[in-house]
Structures are given as structure tokens and as C-alpha cells.
N, C-alpha and C positions, 0 to 999 in steps of 0.2 A: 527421501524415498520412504515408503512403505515397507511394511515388513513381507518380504517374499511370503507370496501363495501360492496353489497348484491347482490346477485343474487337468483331468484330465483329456487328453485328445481324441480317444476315443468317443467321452462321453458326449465332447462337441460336436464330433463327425454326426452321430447319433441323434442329436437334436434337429439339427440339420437336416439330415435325412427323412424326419417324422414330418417339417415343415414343408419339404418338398410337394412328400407323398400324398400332402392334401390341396396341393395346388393342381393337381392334375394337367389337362389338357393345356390350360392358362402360361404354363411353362415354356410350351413349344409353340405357342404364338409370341413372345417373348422373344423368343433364340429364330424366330420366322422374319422381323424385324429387327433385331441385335445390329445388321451393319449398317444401318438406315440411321442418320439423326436423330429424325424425329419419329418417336414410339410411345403409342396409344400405352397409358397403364392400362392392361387386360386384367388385372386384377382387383378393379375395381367391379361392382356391383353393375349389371347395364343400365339400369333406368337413370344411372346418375353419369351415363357419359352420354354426352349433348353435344349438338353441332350447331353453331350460329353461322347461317346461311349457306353457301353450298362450297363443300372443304374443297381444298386446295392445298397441293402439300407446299411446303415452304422451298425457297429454289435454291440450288448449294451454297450462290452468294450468299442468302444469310449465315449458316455457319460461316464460312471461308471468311465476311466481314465480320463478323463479331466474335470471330475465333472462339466458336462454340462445338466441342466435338460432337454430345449428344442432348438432347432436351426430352426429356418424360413428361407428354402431356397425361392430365388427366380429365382433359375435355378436347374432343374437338374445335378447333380455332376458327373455322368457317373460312373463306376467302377473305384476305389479308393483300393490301398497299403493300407490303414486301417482298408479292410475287408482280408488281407492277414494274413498268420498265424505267421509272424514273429511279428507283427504291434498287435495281440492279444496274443501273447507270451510274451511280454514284458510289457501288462497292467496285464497279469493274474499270473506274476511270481511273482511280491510283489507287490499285490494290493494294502495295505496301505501303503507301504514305499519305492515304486520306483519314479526315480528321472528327471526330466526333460531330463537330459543330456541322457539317458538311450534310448528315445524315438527321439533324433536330429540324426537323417539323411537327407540325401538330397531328398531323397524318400518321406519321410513322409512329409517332411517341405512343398515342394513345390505339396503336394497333400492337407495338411492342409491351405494350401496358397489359393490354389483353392474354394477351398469348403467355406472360411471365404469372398474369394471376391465373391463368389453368395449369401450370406446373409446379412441380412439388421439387423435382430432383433436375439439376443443370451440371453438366459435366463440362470444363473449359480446356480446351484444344492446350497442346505443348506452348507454355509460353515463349520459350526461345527460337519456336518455329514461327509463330503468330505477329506478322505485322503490326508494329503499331497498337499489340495487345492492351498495355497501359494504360493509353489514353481512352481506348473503347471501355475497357472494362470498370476502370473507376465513374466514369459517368452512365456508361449503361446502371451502373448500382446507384448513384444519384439520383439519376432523372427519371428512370423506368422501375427500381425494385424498390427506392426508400419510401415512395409515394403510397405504396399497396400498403402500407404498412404491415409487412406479412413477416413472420420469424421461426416460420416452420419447414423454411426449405433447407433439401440438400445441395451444398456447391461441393464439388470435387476440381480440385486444380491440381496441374503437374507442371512444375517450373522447368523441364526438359536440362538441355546443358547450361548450368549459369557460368562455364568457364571463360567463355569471352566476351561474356556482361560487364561493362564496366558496372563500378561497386554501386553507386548513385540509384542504378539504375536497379539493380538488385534488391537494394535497400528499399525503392518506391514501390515495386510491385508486394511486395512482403507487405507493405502498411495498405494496401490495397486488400488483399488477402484479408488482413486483416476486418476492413471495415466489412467485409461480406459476413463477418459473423455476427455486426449485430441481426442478419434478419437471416436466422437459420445455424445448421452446423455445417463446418466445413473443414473437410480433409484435404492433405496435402500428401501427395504420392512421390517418391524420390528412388530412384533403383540407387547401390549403394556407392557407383562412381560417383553419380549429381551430388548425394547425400557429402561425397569428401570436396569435391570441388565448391558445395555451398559453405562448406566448414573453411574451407582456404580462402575463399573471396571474402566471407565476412572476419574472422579472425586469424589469417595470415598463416605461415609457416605450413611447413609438409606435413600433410598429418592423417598420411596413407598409411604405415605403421602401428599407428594411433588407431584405425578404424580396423585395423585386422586382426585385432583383439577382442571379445564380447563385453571387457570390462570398458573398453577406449570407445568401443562403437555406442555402449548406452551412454555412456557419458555424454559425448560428444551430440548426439541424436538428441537426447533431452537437451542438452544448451540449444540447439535447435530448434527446438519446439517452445524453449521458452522466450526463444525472441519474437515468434508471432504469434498474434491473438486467433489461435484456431483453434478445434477441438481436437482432430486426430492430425498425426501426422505416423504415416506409412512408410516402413523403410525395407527394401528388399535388398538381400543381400544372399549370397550364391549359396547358403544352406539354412537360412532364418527367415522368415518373413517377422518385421517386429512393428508392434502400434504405439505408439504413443496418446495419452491422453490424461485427463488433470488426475496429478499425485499418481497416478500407475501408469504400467506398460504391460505388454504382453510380449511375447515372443513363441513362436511356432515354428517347430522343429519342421520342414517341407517333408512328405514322402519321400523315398528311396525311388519311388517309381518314375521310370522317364519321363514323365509324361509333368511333372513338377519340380525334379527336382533342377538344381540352377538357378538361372535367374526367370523370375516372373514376365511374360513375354504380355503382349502389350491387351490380349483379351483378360487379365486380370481386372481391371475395368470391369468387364460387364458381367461380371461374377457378381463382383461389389455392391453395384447397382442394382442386381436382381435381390441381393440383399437387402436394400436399403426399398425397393419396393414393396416386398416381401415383409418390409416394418420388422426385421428380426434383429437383435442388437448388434454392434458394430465387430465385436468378436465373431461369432458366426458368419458378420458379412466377409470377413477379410476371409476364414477357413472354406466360404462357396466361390470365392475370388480365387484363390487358389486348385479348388476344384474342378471350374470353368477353364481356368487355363490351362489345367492337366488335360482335358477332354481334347482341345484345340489341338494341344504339342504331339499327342500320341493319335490322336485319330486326324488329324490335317483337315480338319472340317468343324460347320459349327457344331455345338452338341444340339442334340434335343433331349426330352426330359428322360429317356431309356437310359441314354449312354450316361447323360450324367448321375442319375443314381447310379447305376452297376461302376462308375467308376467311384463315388464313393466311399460303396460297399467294399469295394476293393482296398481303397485304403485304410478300411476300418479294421480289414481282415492283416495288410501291416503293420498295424497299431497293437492288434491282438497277438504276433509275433515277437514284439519287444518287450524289455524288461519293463515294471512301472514307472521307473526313474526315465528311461528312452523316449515313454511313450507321455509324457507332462508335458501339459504351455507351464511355460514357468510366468509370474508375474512377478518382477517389482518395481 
């Protein structure tokens, strides 16, 4: 480990908040499309988003089959064979047990080809909820991502509950995870039951105790992270949000305010991702990740970009309440 650093929280919120305040309108087209799949980067410049022939949005089958939760184009896709009926014939015929090879043609492949080289950022559905995830997703990274030769995307994955995974299978998605980073970075989200249940299935014994301690949880959390080849890995826990990544960590103390504190409730996501569109570092992503999800819990709605500044400001104002010791991300 590193030798403990400090930043403080305030001056993060702060950063953040100057970022916002120049994205303007672009924010709340954003958060207009947030529960939709697939979403246009409006943050790109207009003369460079383009549409190859006349769009069509993609039909739920393709997530629901490729257990994809969200997709950030940064070009229009044009009309795509995925919104054809042979292309939803073959996701809706065995939804939980059809098989990669099922869905390769040359059709799809180089329409799937398409559509992954206008995206930057892919979010993947709960693996323990997602049929057959395994098998899709190691060969969609074979046959459709390795081809592009591209290593600038963002993949976000959340392994959901690994407690009734046998281990085999635990063990194969992790080396899958893995292979997505040679073509991009990829983070791994876990709330902090997943986080002890992935701790017990891979090295055994009770080790709930263990994790309800900050000395037992970084521990444990780094052996974690050092078993797959990712870059971040995200760990929530009922009054910390903490990141892992090479040689450091961070850890963030959550607001007092209802509206964050707890556990990270499932629009944390799209906080993130407005981070990682936003191109602002992965510390800032996780602190708008947690600011997105405060807006959702206390307002019961999406935000748009008012609410989410004034909220915040708001938290900056209980940053500005505490002592400077209270108010640190600690790193080590």
C-alpha cells in the first residue's frame, strides 16, 4: 500500500460542480434519456453525430439478449438487422438458454460491429440476473469488440448476488471481466453484501465480521481486486462508498443527508456514466454517482441539471459543517 493521502471533499464536490455548470442544457438531455438503453452522447460537438440511414431504435430484445443494461452511442446507428424479426426470433425463442453461436451470422456480426465501433461507454446488466450472460458476453468481446481493435472504451459490470453461483462459474465470469480490459477500462460495482458473499465463494469461511471493520473491509476488497484484471472496482457499503484501483484506494465518507446516506440505490450508475462521459476522472465519477443517487432517493424522480446542482451545493454546505478531519476522502 501507499502511504495514506487526503483530499479534501469539499474541494471534490467543488470541482464537480464547475464541471457541471459548463455543460449546461446538455445535462438534462442526458437525465431526458437516463431510463432508455440506448443514449445519444449530447455531449459531443453536432456536426460529428451522424446517422447511417434512417435510425431505428434498437428493440428491448437486444439488451434483454445480450444482457446489456445501457449503451452510450456517439453516432447514430442508422436501421440495423437487430431490429429485424429473425434477429428477435432467435433472442425470444430461448430467452434463458440460447447460445451465442445461434445469433453469428454475418448480418448481425457486422451490424453488431457497427454499432460497438460508435460507442465509447457499455454498461452490462446484473450478471446473476442475465441468462446465459457468460457465454454472450465472452464471445460478443471475441467476435464483435476484439476485431475493432479499439481500447478506449468504458465497460461497467456488476456481478449481482454470486451466493448461489457455483464457484466454476464465478471463477469464469471474473476471467471474462477480465479479458474486456484489454480493449478499454473497466469497473466492477459490488454493494457490500455481494462484496462478502464474493469473498466466501472464492476463499471460504465467514467473513461478515471480517468486512465490518474498515481495516477487514480494505483488506479483503483489495484481495478482491487483485484477483481480476480491472481497473476499478467499487465497493458500497452502508456509510462509505470506496474505489479501488492500481496501488491506491479511495474512500468517501457519504453525506448525512437522506437522500445518500445508506446504501447506494441502483441510479448510482447513471451518475457514473455521466462521469465517464463528462471525461472527468473516476474520483469525481464515483462523488456525481453518489450525487445522482441522492437527487433520485430524496426527490423520487429523475434529476435534471437544477436539482442536481442545488443538491450538491447542499452537500458542500455539509462538508463546510464538519471538522477537516470529518470532511477528508482519505486514500491508501
Amino acid at each position: 500500500m501507499i502511504n495514506i493521502q487526503f483530499n479534501n471533499t469539499h474541494t471534490i464536490l467543488t470541482e464537480v460542480l464547475g464541471s457541471l455548470q459548463k455543460m449546461g442544457g446538455t445535462i438534462d438531455s442526458y437525465f431526458d434519456h437516463v431510463n432508455e438503453g440506448e443514449i445519444l452522447n449530447s455531449f459531443l460537438a453536432g456536426e460529428s453525430i451522424n446517422s447511417i440511414g434512417n435510425y431505428e431504435e434498437l428493440p428491448p430484445e437486444f439488451f434483454r439478449g445480450l444482457g446489456i443494461r445501457k449503451l452510450i452511442l456517439d453516432s447514430l446507428h442508422g436501421r440495423l438487422s437487430l431490429s429485424e424479426k429473425n434477429f428477435i426470433d432467435i433472442i425470444n425463442k430461448n430467452a434463458a438458454a440460447y447460445r451465442w453461436r445461434e445469433l453469428k451470422s454475418d448480418l448481425i456480426m457486422g451490424d453488431l460491429k457497427m454499432l460497438f465501433e460508435n460507442s465509447r461507454i457499455v454498461e452490462f446488466a446484473k450478471w446473476s440476473d442475465a441468462g446465459n450472460a457468460s457465454d454472450i458476453w465472452d464471445n460478443l468481446r471475441r467476435d464483435v469488440i476484439m476485431p475493432l481493435k479499439r481500447n478506449e472504451y468504458d465497460f461497467i459490470f456488476c456481478l449481482g448476488d454470486t451466493a448461489k453461483k457455483p464457484v466454476f462459474e464465478v471463477d469464469e465470469i471474473l476471467d471474462i471481466i477480465s479479458g474486456y480490459a484489454l480493449h478499454g477500462r473497466v469497473t466492477l460495482i459490488l454493494d457490500a453484501q455481494n462484496a462478502v458473499n464474493l469473498w466466501e465463494k472464492l476463499c471460504g469461511g465467514d467473513s461478515y465480521n471480517e468486512f465490518s471493520t474498515s481495516p477487514g473491509l480494505n483488506e479483503k476488497c483489495r484481495a478482491l481486486f487483485d484477483l481480476v484484471d480491472i481497473n476499478y472496482l467499487i465497493i458500497d457499503t452502508f456509510s462509505t462508498t470506496l474505489m479501488f484501483f492500481r496501488e491506491n484506494q479511495f474512500e468517501i465518507t457519504v453525506s448525512k443527508s437522506p437522500g445518500i446516506s445508506g446504501r447506494r440505490n441502483d441510479h448510482f450508475d447513471d451518475g457514473y456514466i455521466l462521469g465517464l462521459i463528462l471525461k472527468i476522472d473516476p474520483l469525481h465519477s464515483v462523488a456525481l454517482g453518489l450525487a445522482v443517487s441522492g437527487v433520485y432517493a430524496e426527490s423520487d424522480t429523475k434529476p435534471d441539471s437544477r436539482m442536481l446542482l442545488s443538491f450538491i451545493e447542499k452537500w458542500m454546505g455539509e462538508m463546510e459543517s464538519l471538522s477537516p478531519e470529518e470532511s477528508q476522502l482519505s486514500f491508501g
